[in-house]
LONULUM-182327 format. One record per residue (C-alpha): y, z, x; residue number from 0. Coordinates in steps of 0.2 Angstrom, whole numbers. Layout:
<rs>
[r [Y,Z,X],NUM]
...
</rs>
This chain:
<rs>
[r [0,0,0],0]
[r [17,-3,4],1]
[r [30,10,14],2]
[r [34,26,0],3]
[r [49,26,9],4]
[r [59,18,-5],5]
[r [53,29,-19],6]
[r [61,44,-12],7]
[r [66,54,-19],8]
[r [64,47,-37],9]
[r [62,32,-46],10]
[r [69,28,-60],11]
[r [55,17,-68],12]
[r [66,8,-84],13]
[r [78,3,-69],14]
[r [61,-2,-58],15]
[r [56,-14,-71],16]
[r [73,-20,-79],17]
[r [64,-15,-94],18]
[r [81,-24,-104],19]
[r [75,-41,-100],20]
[r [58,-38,-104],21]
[r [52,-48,-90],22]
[r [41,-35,-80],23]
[r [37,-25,-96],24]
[r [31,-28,-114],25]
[r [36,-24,-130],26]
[r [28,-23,-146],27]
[r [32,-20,-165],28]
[r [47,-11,-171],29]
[r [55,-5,-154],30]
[r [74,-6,-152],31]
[r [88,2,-145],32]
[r [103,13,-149],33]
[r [117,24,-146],34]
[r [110,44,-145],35]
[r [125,53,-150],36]
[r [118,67,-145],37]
[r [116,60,-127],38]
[r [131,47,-128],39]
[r [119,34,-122],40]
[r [109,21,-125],41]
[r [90,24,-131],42]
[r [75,14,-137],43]
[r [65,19,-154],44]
[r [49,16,-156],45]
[r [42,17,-174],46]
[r [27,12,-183],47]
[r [16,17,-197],48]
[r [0,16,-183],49]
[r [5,21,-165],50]
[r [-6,10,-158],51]
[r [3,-6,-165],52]
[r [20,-2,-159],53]
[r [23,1,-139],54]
[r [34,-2,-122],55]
[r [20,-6,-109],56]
[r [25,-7,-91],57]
[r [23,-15,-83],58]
[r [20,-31,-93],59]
[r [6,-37,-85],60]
[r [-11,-27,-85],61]
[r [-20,-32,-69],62]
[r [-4,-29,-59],63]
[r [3,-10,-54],64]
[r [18,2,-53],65]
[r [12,8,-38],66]
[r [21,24,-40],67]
[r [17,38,-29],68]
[r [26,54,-32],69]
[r [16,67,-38],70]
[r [27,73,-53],71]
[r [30,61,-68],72]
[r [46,66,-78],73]
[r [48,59,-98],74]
[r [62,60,-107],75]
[r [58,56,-126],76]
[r [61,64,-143],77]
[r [45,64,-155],78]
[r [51,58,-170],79]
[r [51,71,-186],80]
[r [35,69,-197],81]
[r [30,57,-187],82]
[r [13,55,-174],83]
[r [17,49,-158],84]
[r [3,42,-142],85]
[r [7,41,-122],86]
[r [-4,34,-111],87]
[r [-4,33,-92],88]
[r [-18,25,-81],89]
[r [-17,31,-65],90]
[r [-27,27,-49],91]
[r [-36,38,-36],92]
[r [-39,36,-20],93]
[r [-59,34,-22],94]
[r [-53,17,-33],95]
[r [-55,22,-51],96]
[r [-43,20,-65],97]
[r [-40,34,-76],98]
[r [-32,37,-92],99]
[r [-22,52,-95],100]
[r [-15,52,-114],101]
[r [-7,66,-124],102]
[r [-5,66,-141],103]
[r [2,78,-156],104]
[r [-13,68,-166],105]
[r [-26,76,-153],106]
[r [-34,90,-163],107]
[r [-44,100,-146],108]
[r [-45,93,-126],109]
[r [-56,79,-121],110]
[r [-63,73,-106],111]
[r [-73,58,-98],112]
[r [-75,53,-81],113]
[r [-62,41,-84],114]
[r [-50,48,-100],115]
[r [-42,64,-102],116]
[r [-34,68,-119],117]
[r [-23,80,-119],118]
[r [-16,88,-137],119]
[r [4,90,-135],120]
[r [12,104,-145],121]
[r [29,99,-154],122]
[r [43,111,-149],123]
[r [57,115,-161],124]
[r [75,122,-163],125]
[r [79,140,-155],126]
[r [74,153,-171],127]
[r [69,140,-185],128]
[r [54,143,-195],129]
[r [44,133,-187],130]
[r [47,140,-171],131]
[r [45,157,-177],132]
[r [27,151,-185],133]
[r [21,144,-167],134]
[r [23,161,-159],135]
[r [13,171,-169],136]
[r [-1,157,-173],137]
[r [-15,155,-164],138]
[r [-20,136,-169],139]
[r [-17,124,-181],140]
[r [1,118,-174],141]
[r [-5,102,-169],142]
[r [2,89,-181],143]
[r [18,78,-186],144]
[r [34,84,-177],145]
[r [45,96,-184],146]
[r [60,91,-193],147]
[r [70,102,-180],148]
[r [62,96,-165],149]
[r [71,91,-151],150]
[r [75,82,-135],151]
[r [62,86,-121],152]
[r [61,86,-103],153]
[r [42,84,-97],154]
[r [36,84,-82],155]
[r [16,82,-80],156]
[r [10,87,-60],157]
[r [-3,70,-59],158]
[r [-10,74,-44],159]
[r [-14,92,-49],160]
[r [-22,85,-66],161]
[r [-36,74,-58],162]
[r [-40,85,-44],163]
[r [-43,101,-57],164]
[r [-51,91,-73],165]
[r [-59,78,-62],166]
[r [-61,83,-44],167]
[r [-52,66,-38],168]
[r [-38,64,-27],169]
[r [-22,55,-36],170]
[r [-17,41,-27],171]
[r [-2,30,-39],172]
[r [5,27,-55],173]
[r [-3,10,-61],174]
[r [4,9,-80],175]
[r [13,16,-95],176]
[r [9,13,-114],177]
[r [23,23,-124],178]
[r [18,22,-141],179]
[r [26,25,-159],180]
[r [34,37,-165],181]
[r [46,43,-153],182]
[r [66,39,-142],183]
[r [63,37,-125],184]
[r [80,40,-114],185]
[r [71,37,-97],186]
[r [55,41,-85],187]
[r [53,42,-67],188]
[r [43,49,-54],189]
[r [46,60,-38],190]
[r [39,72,-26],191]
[r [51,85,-31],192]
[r [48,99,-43],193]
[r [64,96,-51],194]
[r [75,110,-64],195]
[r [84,102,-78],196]
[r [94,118,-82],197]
[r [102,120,-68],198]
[r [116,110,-61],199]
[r [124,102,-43],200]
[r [134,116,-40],201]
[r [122,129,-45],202]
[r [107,122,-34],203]
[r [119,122,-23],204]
[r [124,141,-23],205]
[r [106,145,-24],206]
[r [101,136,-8],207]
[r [89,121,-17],208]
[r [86,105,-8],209]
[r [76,89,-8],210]
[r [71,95,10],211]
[r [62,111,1],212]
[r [54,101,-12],213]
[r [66,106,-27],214]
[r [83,101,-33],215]
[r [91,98,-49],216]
[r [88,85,-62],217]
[r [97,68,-54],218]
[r [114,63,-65],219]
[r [109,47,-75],220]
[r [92,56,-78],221]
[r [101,72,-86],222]
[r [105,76,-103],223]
[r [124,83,-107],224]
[r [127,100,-109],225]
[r [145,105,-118],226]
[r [154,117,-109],227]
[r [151,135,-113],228]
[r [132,129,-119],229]
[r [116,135,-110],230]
[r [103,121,-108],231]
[r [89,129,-115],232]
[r [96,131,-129],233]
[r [99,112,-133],234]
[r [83,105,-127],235]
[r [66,108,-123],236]
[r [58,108,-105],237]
[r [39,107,-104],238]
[r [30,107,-90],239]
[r [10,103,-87],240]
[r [2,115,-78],241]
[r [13,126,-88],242]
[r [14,147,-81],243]
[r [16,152,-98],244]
[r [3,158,-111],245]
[r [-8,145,-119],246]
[r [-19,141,-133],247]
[r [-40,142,-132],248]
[r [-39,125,-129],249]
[r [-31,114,-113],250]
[r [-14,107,-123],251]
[r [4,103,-116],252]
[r [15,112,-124],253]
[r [32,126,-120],254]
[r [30,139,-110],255]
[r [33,156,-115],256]
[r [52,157,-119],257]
[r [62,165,-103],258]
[r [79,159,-93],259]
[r [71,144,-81],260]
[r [87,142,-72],261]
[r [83,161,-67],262]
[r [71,155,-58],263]
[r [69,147,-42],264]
[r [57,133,-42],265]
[r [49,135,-26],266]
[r [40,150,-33],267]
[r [31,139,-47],268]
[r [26,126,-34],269]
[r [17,141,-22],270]
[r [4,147,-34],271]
[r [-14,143,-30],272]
[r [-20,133,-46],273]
[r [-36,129,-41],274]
[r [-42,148,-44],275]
[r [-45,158,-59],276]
[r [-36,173,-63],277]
[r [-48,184,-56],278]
[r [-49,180,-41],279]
[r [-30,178,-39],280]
[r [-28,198,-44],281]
[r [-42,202,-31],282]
[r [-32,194,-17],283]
[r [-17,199,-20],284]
[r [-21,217,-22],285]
[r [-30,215,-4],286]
[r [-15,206,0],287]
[r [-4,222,-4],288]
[r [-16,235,3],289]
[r [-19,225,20],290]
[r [0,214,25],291]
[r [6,226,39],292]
[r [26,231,36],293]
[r [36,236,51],294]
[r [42,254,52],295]
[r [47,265,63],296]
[r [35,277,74],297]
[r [40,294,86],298]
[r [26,290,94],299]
[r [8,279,94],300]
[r [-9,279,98],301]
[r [-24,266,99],302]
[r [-44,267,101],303]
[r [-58,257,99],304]
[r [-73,261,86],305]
[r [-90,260,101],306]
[r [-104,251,96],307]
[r [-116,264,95],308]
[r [-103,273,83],309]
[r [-114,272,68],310]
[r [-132,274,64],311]
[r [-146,272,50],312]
[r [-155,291,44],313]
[r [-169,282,57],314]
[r [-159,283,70],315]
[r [-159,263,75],316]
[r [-141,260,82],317]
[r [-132,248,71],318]
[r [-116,238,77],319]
[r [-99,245,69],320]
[r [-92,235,55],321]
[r [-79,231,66],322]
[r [-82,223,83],323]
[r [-77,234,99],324]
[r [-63,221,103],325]
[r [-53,225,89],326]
[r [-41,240,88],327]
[r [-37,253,77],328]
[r [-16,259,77],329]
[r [-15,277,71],330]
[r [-3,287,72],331]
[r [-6,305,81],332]
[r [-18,319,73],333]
[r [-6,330,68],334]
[r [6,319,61],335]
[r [9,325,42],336]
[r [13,308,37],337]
[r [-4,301,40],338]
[r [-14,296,24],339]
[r [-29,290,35],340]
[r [-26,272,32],341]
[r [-30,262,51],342]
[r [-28,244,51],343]
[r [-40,236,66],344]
[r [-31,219,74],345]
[r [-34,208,89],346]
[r [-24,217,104],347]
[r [-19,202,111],348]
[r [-12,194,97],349]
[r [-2,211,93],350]
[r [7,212,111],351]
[r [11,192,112],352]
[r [18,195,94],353]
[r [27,211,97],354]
[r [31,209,117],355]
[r [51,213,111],356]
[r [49,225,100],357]
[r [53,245,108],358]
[r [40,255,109],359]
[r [45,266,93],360]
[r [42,250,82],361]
[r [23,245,77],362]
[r [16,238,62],363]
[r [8,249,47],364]
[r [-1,245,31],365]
[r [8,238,14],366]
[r [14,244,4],367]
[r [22,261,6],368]
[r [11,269,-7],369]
[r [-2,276,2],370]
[r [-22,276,-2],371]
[r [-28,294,-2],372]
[r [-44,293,-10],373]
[r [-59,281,-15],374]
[r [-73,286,-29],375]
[r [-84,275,-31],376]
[r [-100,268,-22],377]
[r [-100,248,-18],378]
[r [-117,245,-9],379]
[r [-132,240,-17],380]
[r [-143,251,-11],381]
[r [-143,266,2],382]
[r [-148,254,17],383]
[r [-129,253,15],384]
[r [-125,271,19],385]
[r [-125,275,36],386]
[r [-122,292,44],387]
[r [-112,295,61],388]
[r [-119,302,77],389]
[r [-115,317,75],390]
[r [-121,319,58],391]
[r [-105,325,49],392]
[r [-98,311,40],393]
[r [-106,297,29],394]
[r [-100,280,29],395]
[r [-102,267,16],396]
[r [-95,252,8],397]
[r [-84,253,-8],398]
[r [-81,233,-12],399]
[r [-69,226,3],400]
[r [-67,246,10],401]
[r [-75,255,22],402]
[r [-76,272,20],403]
[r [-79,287,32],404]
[r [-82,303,23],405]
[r [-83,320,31],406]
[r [-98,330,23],407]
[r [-90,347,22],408]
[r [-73,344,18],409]
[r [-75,327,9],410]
[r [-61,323,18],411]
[r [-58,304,17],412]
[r [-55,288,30],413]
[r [-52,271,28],414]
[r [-56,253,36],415]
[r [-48,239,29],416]
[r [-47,221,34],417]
[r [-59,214,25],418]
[r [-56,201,11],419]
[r [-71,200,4],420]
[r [-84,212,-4],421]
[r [-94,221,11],422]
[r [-113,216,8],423]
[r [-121,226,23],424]
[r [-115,238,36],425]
</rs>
């Protein structure tokens, strides 16, 4: 394929085609345009008593291609009240194979092939009327004919995050766009960009958003007018796909939970780990909080390395120590009242070639602040996985990613922790 360069950093695709002159792209039944006074600017209207029979197709030609690359694909379109509306895209992955994403307010549940993914769309309506009121406390039945107070929307559908999650491809391009009756279409475009339509120049500017960090705001001719004194969420509708907010049982497009996007910053929605579940996600990021050191300040410091021959089974065959003699663990003194047992073991060298500036009264500690004091709870599977020390005063045994060291006459309590995973065998 040819040099991306061009397409950076958007394309707008009715300019791309000259879609006025109907040269490069097709149109069929009742399509026509006119004035939004809303927007101040021209739109096309596509109606039809069946969807399929009136469209815009682009390009015009079916065996040829857009050949769009960017991975976020922005429609701006307004379903028309009452009415049923169909989008198709075809896209192509880098294995070769073509496949249709479509969304529809006529799609009762999600479907999926090997090579069509349907997807319902959820019609959003205007801030505190009935029918949005209705669609909050539902929990089905709100696919159907748009609202009479629906209005225009902003969507962005993230391509390359839909065929690698639903079909395991990898997204390559763009190859073709079938709008369908009923719906006005101002304009569509792709980009690499996660784009905010809410916000504006100066205030992307003020909150440090670029095009080199992979956000921005919407670009002028692709935005819609905002009165002064007006909030843009409270005029139209942005909708995103994967959306952060809560959905129905089934995979639909639809808004988000209601809150201020422009609070937001975009690079955070762009950082979240997709591909897994939400289980998973609260796992590591708890490990994440117990285990990402946080510099603090130290009187004085300590180090010592757990031997080998540390630990052993009630049989008294020497077992290696969970962790290898190379790593150290940083404690602070014995009689320091602050201590709450907690001892993180890292690589020396990588601490003092990180650290080499540092005075000798700063060093690392666990986050958070909040300290863990004490663990009930048994994670091995059997008592293979308890081990007493040497010297027969303490137990030690795993409790899912912890080990832990427990003196048998005071039950006082230490911790290793490190681990990211659930400790199968010590």
């Amino acid at each position: 394929m040819a040099s991306k360069g061009w397409q950076h950093p958007y394309v707008n695709i009715f300019k791309h085609v000259k879609v006025e002159d109907w040269r490069r792209s097709a149109k069929e039944g009742d399509v026509s345009s006119y004035t939004d006074k809303k927007l101040k600017c021209p739109v096309y209207r596509i109606r039809g008593p069946v969807p399929a029979n009136s469209y815009i197709l682009v390009p015009k030609i079916i065996s040829q291609s857009l050949g769009l690359t960017g991975h976020f694909f922005y429609l701006l379109f307004r379903p028309i009240p009452g009415k049923y509306f169909v989008v198709h895209l075809d896209v192509a992955a880098e294995e070769g194979q073509v496949i249709r994403i479509s969304f529809s307010n006529m799609f009762k549940e999600f479907k999926s092939t090997a090579t069509w993914l349907q997807f319902p769309f959820l019609c959003g309506a205007a801030k505190d009327s009935v029918y949005e009121s209705t669609s909050k406390s539902a929990k089905h039945g709100l696919v159907g004919p748009a609202p009479t107070s629906v209005r225009w929307t902003c969507l962005m559908l993230d391509l390359q995050y839909i065929l690698s999650i639903y079909l395991n491809r990898c997204y390559s391009h763009l190859k073709s766009i079938k709008l369908c009756a009923n719906m006005a279409v101002k304009n569509m475009f792709t980009t690499d960009l996660l784009l905010d339509p809410g916000i504006s120049f100066s205030e992307a500017k003020l909150m440090g958003l670029a095009s080199s960090l992979g956000t921005g705001p919407m670009p002028r001719e692709m935005s819609f007018p905002v009165p002064k004194g007006s909030y843009w969420h409270d005029l139209y509708d942005y909708i995103k796909f994967p959306s952060g907010g809560t959905k129905l049982p089934f995979d639909s497009i639809q808004k988000a939970s209601p809150q201020p996007e422009a609070s937001k910053s975009p690079v955070k929605d762009r950082s979240r780990c997709v591909d897994l579940s939400k289980a998973v996600q609260d796992r590591v990021s708890l490990i994440q909080q117990i285990t990402n050191p946080k510099l603090v300040r130290l009187k004085t410091s300590s180090t010592f390395s757990i031997p080998r021959d540390l630990l052993c089974h009630s049989d008294d065959r020497q077992q290696e120590s969970p962790c290898s003699s190379s790593h150290q663990l940083i404690s602070r003194p014995p009689g320091d009242p602050d201590d709450g047992g907690v001892h993180v073991y890292v690589h020396p060298e990588d601490f003092f070639s990180q650290h080499e500036g540092e005075s000798e009264e700063e060093k690392l500690l666990p986050d958070p602040i909040l300290r863990l004091s004490r663990i009930i709870g048994f994670g091995g599977a059997t008592t293979k996985c308890v081990l007493w020390t040497k010297s027969g005063d303490a137990v030690v045994y795993p409790c899912h990613a912890i080990i832990v060291s427990m003196k048998i006459s005071s039950n006082q309590q230490r911790f290793f922790i490190g681990h990211t995973e659930k400790v199968n065998e010590l």
